[in-house]
Structures are given as C-alpha cells and as structure tokens.
PQR file with spaces between the fields and no chain letter, atoms N, CA, C, O and H, PARSE charges and radii, in Angstrom:
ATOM       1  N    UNK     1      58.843   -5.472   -5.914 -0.4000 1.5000
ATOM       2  CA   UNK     1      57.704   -6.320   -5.600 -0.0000 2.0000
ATOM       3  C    UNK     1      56.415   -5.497   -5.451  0.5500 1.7000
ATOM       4  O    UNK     1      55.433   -5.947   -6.040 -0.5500 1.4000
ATOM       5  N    UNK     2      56.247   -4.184   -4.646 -0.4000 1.5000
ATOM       6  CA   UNK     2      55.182   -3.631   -4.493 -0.0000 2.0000
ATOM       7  C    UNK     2      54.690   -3.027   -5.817  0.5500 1.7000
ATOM       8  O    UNK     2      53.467   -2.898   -5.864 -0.5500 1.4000
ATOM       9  H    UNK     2      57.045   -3.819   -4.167  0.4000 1.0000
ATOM      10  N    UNK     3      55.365   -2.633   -6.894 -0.4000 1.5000
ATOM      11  CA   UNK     3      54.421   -2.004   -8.451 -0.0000 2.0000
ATOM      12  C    UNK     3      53.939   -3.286   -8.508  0.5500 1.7000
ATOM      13  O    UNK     3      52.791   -3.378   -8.074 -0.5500 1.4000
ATOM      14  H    UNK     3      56.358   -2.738   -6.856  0.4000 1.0000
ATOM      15  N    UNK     4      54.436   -4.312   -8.901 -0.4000 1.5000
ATOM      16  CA   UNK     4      54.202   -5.651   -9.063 -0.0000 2.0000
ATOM      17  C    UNK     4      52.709   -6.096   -8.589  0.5500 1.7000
ATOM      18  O    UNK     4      51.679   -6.232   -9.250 -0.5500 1.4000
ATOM      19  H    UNK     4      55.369   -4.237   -9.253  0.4000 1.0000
ATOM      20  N    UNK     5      52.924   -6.241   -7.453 -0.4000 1.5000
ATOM      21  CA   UNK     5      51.583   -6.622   -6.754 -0.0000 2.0000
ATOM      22  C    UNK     5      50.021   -5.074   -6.849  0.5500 1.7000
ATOM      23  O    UNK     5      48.797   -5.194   -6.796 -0.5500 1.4000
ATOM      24  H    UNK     5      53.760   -6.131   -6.917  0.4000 1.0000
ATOM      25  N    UNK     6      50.790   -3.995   -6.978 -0.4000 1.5000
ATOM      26  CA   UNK     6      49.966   -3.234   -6.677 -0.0000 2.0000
ATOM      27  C    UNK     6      48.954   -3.655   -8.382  0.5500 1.7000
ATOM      28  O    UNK     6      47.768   -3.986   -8.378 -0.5500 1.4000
ATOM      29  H    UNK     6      51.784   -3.897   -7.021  0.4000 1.0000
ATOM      30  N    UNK     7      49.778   -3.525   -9.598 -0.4000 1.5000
ATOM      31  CA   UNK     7      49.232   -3.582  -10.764 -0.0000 2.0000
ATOM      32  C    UNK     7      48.449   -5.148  -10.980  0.5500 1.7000
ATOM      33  O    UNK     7      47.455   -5.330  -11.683 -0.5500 1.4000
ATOM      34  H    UNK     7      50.741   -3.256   -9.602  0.4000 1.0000
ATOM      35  N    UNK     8      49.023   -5.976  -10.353 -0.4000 1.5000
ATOM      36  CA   UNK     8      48.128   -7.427   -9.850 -0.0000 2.0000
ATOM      37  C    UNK     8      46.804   -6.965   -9.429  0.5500 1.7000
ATOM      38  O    UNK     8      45.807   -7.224  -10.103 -0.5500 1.4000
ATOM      39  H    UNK     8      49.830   -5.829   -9.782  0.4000 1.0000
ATOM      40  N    UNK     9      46.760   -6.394   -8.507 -0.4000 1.5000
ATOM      41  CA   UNK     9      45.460   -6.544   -7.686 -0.0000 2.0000
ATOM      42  C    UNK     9      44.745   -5.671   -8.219  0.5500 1.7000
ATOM      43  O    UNK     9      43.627   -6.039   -8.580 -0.5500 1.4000
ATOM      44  H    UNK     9      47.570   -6.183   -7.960  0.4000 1.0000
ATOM      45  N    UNK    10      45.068   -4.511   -8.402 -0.4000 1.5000
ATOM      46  CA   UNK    10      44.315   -3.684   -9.738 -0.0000 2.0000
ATOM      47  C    UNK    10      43.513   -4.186  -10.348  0.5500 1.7000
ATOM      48  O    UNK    10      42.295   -4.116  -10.180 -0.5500 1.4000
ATOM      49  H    UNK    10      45.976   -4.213   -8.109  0.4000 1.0000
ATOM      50  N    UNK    11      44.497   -5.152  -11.682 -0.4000 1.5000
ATOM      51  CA   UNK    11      43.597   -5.882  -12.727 -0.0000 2.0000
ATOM      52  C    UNK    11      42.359   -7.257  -12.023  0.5500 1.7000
ATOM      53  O    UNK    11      41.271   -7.664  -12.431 -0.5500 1.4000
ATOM      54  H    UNK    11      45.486   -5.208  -11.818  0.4000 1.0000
ATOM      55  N    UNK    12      43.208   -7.611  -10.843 -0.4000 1.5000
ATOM      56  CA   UNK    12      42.536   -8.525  -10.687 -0.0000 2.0000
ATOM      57  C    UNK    12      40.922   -7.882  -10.559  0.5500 1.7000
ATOM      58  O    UNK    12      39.914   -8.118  -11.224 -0.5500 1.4000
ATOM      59  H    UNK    12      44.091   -7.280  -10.512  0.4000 1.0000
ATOM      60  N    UNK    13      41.154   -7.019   -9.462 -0.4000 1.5000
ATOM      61  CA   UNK    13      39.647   -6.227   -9.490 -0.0000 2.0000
ATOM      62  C    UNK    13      38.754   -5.529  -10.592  0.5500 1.7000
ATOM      63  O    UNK    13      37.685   -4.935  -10.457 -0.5500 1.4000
ATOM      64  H    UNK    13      41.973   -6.828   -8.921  0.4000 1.0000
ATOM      65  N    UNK    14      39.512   -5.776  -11.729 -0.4000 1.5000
ATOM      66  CA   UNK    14      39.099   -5.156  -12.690 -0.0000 2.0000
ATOM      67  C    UNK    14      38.748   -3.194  -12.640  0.5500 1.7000
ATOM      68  O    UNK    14      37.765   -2.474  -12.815 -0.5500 1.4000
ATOM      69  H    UNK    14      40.381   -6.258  -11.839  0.4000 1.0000
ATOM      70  N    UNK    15      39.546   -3.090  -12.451 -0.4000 1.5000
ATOM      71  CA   UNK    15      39.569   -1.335  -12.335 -0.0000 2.0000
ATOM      72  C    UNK    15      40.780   -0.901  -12.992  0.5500 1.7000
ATOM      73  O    UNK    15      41.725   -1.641  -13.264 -0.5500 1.4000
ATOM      74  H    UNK    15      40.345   -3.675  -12.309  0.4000 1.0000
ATOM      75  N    UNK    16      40.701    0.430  -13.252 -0.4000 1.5000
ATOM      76  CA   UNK    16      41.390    1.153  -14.050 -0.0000 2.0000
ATOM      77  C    UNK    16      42.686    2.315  -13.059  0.5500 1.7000
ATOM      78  O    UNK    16      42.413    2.789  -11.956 -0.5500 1.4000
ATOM      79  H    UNK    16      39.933    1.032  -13.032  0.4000 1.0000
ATOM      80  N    UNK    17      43.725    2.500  -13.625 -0.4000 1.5000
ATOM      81  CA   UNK    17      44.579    3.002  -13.198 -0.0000 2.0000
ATOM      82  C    UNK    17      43.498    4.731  -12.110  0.5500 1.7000
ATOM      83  O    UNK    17      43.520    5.118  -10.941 -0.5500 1.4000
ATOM      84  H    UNK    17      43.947    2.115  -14.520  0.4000 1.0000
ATOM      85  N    UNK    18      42.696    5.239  -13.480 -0.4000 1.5000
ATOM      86  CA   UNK    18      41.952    5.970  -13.321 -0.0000 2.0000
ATOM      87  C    UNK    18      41.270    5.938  -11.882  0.5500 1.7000
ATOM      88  O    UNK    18      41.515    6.698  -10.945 -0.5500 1.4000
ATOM      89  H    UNK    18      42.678    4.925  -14.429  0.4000 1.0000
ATOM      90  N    UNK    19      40.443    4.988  -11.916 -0.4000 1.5000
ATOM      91  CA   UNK    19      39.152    4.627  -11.141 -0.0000 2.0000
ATOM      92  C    UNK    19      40.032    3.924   -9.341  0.5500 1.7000
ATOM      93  O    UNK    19      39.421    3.730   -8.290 -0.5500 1.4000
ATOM      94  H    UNK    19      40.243    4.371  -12.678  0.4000 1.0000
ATOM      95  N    UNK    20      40.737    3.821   -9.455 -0.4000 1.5000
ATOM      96  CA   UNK    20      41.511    3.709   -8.599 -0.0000 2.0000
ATOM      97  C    UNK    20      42.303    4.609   -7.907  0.5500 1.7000
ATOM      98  O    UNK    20      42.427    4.571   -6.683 -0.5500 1.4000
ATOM      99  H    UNK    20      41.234    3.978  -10.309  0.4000 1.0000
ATOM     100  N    UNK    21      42.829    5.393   -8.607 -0.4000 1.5000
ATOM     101  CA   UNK    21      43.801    7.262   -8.133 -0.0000 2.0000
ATOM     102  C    UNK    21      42.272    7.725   -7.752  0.5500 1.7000
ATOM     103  O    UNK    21      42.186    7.800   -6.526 -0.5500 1.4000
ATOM     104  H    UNK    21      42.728    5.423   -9.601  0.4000 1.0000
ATOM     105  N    UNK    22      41.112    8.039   -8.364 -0.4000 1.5000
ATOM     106  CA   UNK    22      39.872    8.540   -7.428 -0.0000 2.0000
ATOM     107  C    UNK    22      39.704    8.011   -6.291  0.5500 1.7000
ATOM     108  O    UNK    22      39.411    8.888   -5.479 -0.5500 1.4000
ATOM     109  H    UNK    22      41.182    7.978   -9.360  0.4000 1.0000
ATOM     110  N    UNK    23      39.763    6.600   -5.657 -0.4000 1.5000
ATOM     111  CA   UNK    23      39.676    6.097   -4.948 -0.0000 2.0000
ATOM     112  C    UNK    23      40.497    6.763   -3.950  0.5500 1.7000
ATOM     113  O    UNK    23      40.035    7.454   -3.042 -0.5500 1.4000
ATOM     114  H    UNK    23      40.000    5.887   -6.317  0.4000 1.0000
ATOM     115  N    UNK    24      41.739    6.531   -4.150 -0.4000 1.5000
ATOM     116  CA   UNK    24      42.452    7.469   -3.349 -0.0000 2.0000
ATOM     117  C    UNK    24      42.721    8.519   -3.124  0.5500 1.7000
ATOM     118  O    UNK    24      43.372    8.963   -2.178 -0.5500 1.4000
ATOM     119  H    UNK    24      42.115    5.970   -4.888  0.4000 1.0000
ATOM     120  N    UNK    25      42.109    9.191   -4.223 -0.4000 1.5000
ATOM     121  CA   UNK    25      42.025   10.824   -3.961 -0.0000 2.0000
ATOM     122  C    UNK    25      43.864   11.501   -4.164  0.5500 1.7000
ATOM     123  O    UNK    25      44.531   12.264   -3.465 -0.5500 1.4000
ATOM     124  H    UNK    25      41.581    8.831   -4.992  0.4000 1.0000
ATOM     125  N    UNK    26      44.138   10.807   -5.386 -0.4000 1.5000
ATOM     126  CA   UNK    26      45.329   11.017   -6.017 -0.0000 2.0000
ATOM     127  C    UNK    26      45.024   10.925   -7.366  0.5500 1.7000
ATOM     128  O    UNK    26      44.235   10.176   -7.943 -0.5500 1.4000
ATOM     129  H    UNK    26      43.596   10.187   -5.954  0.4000 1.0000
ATOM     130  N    UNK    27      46.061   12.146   -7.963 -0.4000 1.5000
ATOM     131  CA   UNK    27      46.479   11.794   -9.127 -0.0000 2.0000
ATOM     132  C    UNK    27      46.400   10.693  -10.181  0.5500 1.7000
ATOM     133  O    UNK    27      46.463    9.596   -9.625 -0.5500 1.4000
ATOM     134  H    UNK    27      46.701   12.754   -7.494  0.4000 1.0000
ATOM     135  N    UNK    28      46.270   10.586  -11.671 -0.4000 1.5000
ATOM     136  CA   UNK    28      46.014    9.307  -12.490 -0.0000 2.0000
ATOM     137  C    UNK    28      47.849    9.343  -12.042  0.5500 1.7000
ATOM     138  O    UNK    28      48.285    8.594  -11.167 -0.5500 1.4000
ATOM     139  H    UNK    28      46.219   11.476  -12.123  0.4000 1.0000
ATOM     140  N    UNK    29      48.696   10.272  -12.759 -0.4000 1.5000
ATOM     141  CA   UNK    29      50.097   10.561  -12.723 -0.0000 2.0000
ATOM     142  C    UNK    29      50.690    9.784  -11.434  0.5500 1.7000
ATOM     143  O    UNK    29      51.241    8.696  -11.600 -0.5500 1.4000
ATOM     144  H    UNK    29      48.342   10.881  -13.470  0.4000 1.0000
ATOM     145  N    UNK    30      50.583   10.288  -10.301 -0.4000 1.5000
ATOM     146  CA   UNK    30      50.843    9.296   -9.292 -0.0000 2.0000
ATOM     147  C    UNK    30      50.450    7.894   -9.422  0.5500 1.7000
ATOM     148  O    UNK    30      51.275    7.144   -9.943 -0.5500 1.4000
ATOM     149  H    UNK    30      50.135   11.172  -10.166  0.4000 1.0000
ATOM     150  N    UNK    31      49.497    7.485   -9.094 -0.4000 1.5000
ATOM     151  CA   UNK    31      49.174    6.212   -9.149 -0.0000 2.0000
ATOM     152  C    UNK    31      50.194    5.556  -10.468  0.5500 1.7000
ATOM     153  O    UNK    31      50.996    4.659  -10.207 -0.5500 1.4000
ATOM     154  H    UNK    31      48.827    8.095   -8.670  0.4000 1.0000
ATOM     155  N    UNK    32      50.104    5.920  -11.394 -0.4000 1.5000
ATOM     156  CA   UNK    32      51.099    5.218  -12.343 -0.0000 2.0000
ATOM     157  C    UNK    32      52.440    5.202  -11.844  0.5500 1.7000
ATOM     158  O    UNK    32      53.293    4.468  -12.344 -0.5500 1.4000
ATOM     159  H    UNK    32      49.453    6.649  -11.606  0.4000 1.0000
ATOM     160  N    UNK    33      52.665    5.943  -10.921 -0.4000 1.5000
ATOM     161  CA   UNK    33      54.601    6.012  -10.751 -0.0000 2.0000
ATOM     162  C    UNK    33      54.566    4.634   -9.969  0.5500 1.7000
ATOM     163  O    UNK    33      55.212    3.671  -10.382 -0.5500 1.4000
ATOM     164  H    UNK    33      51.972    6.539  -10.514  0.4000 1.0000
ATOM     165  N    UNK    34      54.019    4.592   -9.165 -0.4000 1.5000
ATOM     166  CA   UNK    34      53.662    3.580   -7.954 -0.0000 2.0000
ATOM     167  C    UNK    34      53.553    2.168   -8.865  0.5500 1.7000
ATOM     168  O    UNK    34      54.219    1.234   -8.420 -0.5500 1.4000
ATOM     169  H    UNK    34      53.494    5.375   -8.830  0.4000 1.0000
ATOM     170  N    UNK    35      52.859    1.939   -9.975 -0.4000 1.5000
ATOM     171  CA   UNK    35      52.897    0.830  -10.361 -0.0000 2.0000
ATOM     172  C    UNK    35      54.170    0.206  -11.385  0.5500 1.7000
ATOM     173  O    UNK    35      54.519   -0.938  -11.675 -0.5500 1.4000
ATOM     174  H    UNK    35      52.318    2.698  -10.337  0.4000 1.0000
ATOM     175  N    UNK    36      54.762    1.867  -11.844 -0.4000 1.5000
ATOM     176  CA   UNK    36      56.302    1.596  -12.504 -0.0000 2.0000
ATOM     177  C    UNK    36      57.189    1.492  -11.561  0.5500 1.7000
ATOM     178  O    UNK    36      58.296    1.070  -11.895 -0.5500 1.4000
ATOM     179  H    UNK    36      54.478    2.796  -11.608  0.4000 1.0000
ATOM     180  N    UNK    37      56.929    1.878  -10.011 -0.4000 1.5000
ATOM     181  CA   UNK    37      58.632    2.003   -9.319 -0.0000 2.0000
ATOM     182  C    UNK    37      59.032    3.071   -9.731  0.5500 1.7000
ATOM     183  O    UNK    37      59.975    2.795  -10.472 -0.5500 1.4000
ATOM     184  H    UNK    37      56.030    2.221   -9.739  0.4000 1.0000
ATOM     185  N    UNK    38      58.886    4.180   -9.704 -0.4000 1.5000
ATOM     186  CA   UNK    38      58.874    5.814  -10.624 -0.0000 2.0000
ATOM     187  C    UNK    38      58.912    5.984   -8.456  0.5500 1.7000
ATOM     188  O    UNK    38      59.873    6.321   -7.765 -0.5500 1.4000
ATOM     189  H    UNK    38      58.120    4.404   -9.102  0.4000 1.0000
ATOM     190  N    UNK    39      58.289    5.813   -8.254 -0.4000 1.5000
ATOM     191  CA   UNK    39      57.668    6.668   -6.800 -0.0000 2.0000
ATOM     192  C    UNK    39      57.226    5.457   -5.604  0.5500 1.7000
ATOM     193  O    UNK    39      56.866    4.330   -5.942 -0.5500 1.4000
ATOM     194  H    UNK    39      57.508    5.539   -8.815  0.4000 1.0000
ATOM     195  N    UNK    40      57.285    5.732   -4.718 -0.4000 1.5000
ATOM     196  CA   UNK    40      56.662    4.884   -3.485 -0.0000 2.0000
ATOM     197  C    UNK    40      55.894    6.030   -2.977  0.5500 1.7000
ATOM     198  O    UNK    40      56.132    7.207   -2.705 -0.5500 1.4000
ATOM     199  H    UNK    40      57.577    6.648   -4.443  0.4000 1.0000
ATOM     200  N    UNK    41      54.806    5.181   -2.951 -0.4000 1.5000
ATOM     201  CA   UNK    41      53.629    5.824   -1.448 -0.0000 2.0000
ATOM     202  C    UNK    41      53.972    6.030    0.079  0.5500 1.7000
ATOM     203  O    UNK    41      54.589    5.231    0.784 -0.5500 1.4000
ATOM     204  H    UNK    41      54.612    4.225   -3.172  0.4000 1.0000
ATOM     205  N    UNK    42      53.425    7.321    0.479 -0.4000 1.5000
ATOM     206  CA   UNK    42      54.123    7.267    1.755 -0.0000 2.0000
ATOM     207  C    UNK    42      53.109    6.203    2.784  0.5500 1.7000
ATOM     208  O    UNK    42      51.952    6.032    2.401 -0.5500 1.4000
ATOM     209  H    UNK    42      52.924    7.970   -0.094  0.4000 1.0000
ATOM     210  N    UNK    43      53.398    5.765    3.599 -0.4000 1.5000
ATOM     211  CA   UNK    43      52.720    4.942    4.637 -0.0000 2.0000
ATOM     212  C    UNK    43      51.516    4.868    4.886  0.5500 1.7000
ATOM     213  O    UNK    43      50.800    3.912    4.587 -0.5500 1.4000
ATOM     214  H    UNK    43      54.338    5.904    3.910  0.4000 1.0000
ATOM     215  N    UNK    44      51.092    6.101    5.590 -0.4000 1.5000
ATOM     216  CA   UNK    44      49.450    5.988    5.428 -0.0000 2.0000
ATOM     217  C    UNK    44      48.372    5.472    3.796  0.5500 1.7000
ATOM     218  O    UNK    44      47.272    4.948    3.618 -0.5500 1.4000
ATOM     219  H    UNK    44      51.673    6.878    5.832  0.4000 1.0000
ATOM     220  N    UNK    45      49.512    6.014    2.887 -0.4000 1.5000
ATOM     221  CA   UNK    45      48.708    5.851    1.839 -0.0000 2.0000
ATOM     222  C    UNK    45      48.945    4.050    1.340  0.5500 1.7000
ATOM     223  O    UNK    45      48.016    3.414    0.840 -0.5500 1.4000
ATOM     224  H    UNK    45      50.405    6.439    3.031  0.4000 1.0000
ATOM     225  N    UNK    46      49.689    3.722    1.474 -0.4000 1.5000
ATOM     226  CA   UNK    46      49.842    2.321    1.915 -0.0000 2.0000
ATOM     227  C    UNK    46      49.155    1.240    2.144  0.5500 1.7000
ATOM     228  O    UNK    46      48.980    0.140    1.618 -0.5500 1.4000
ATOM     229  H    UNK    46      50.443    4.239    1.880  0.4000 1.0000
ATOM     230  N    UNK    47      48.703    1.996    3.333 -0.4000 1.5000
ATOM     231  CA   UNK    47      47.196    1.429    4.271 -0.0000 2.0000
ATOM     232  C    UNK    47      46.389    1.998    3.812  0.5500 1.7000
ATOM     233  O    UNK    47      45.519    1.848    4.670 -0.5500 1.4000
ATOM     234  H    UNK    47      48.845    2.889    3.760  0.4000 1.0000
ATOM     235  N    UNK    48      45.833    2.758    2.846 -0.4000 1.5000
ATOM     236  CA   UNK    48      44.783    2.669    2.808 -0.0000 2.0000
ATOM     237  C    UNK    48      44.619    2.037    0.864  0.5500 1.7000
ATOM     238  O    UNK    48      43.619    1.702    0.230 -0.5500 1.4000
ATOM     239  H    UNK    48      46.540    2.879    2.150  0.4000 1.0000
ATOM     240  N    UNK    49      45.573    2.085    0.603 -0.4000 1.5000
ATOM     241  CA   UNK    49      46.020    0.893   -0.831 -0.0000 2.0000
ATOM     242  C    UNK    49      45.626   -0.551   -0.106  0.5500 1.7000
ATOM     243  O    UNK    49      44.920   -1.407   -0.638 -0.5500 1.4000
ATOM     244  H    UNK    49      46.385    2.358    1.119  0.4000 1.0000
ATOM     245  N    UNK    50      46.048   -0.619    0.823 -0.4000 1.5000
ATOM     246  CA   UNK    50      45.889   -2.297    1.860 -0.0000 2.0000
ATOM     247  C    UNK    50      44.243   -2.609    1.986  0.5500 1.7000
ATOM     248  O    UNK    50      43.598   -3.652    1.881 -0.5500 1.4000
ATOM     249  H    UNK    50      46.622    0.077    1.255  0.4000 1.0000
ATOM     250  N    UNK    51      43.915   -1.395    2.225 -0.4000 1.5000
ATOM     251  CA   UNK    51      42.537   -1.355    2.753 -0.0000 2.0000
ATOM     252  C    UNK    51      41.567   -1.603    1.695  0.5500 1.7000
ATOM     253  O    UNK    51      40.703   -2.480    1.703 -0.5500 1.4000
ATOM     254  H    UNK    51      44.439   -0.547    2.310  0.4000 1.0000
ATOM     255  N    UNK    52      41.852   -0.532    0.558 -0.4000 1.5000
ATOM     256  CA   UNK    52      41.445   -0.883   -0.930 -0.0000 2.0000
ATOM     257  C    UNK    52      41.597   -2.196   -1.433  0.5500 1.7000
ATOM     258  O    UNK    52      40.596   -2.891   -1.256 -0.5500 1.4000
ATOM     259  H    UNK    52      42.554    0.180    0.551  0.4000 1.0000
ATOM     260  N    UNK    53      42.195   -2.544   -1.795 -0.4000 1.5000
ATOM     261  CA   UNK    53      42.752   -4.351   -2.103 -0.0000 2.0000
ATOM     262  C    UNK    53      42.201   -4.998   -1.226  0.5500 1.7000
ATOM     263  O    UNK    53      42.083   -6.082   -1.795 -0.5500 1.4000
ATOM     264  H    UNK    53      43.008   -1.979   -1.938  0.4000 1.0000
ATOM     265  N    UNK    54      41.608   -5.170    0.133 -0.4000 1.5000
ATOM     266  CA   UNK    54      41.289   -5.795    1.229 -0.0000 2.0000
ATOM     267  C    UNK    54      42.844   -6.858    1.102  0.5500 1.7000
ATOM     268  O    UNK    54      42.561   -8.044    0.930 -0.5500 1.4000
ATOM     269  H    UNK    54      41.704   -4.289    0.595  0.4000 1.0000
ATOM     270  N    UNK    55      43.701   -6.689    1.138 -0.4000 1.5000
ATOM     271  CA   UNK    55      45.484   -7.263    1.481 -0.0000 2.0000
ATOM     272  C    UNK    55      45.760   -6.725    2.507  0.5500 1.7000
ATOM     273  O    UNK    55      45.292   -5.626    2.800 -0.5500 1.4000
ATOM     274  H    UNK    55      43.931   -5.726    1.278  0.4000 1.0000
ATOM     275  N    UNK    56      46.726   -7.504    3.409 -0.4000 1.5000
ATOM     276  CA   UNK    56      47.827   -6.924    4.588 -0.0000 2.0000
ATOM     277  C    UNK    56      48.728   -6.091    3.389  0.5500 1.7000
ATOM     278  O    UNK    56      49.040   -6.290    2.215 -0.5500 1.4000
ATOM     279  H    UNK    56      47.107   -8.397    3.171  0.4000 1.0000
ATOM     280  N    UNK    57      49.047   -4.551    4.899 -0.4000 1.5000
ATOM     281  CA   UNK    57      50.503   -4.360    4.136 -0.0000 2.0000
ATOM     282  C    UNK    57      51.242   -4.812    3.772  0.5500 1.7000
ATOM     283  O    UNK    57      51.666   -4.420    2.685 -0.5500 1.4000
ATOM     284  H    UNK    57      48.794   -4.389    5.853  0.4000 1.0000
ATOM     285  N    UNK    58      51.931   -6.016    4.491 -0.4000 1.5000
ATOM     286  CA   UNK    58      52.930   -7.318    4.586 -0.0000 2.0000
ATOM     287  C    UNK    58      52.804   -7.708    2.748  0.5500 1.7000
ATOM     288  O    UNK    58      53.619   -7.618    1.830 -0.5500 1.4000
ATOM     289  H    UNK    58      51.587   -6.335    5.374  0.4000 1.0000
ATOM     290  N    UNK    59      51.406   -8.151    2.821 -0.4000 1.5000
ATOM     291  CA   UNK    59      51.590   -8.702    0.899 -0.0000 2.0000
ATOM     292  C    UNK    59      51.735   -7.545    0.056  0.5500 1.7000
ATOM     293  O    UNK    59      52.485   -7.548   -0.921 -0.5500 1.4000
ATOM     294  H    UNK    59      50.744   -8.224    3.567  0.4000 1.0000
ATOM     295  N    UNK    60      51.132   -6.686    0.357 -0.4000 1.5000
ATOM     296  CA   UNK    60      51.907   -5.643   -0.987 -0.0000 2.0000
ATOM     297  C    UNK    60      52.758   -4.944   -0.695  0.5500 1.7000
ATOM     298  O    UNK    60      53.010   -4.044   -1.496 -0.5500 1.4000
ATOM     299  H    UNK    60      50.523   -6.684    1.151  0.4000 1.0000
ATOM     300  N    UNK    61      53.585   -5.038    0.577 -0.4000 1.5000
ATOM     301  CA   UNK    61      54.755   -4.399   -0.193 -0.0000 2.0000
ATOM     302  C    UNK    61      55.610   -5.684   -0.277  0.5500 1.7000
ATOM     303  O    UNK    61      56.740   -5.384   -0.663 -0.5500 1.4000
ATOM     304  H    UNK    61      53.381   -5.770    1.227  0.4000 1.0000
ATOM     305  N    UNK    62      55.459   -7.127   -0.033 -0.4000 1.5000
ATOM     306  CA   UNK    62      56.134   -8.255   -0.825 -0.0000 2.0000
ATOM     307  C    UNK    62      56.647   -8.804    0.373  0.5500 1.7000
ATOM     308  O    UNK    62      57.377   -9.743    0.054 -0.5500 1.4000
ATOM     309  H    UNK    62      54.541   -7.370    0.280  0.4000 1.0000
ATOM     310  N    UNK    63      56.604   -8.633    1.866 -0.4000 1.5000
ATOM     311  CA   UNK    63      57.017   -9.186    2.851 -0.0000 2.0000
ATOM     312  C    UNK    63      56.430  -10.456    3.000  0.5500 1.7000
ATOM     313  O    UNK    63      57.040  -11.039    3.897 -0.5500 1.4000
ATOM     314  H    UNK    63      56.011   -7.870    2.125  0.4000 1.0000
ATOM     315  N    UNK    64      55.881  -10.884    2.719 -0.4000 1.5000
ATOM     316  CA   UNK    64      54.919  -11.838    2.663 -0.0000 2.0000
ATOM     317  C    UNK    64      54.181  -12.555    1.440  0.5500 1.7000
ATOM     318  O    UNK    64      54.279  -11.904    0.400 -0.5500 1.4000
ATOM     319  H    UNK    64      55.386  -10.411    1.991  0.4000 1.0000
ATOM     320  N    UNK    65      53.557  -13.594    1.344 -0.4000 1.5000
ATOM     321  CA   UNK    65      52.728  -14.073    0.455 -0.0000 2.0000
ATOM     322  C    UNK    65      51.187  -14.277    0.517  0.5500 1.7000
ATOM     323  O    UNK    65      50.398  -14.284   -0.428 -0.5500 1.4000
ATOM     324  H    UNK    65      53.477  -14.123    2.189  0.4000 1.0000
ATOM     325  N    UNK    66      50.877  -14.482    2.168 -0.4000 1.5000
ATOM     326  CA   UNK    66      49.920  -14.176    2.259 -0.0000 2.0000
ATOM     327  C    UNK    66      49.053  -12.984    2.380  0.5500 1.7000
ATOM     328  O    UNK    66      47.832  -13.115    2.474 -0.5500 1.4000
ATOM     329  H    UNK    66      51.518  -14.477    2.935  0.4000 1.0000
C-alpha cells in the first residue's frame, strides 16, 4: 500500500521522482525503491514524506483512508 500511495501523491502533485528525492535530501535511487517496494523508509523519513504530501502517516502507509 505505501509505494502505492507514495507514487499517487507524487503524480498527483505533479513532481518528479527527481524533484522530490531533493526534497528530501535523498537519493533519485532511493526514492524509486520506496515507490517499487525495493526498500521502506525509516520513520522519521516517513514523517517528513507525511509532511511533504501534507497526509497523516496513517494514509500513507495504508492504515487508513483518510
């Protein structure tokens, strides 16, 4: 559920795998594992993916819908 939603909200915002790993101050390479299920983010980085998206943790990692 979480590549899922993470590559959702991505496009929805219209940004690039790219322009997004800057954001976080990661890797293009990372950020792609995360949206294949290759890799999970550790926690903090999580929250601040949550924070980026303006989403609860709860919806991206799929606990939730809202």
């Amino acid at each position: 559920m979480f590549p899922e939603r993470l590559k959702q909200l991505r496009k929805e915002a219209g940004l690039t795998q790219k322009q997004i790993a800057e954001k976080m101050q990661v890797g293009q390479n990372s950020y792609s594992n995360w949206e294949k299920g290759i890799r999970t983010p550790i926690k903090p980085t999580i929250a601040k993916l949550a924070e980026v998206f303006e989403v609860s943790q709860d919806y991206l990692l799929g606990t939730t819908d809202d």
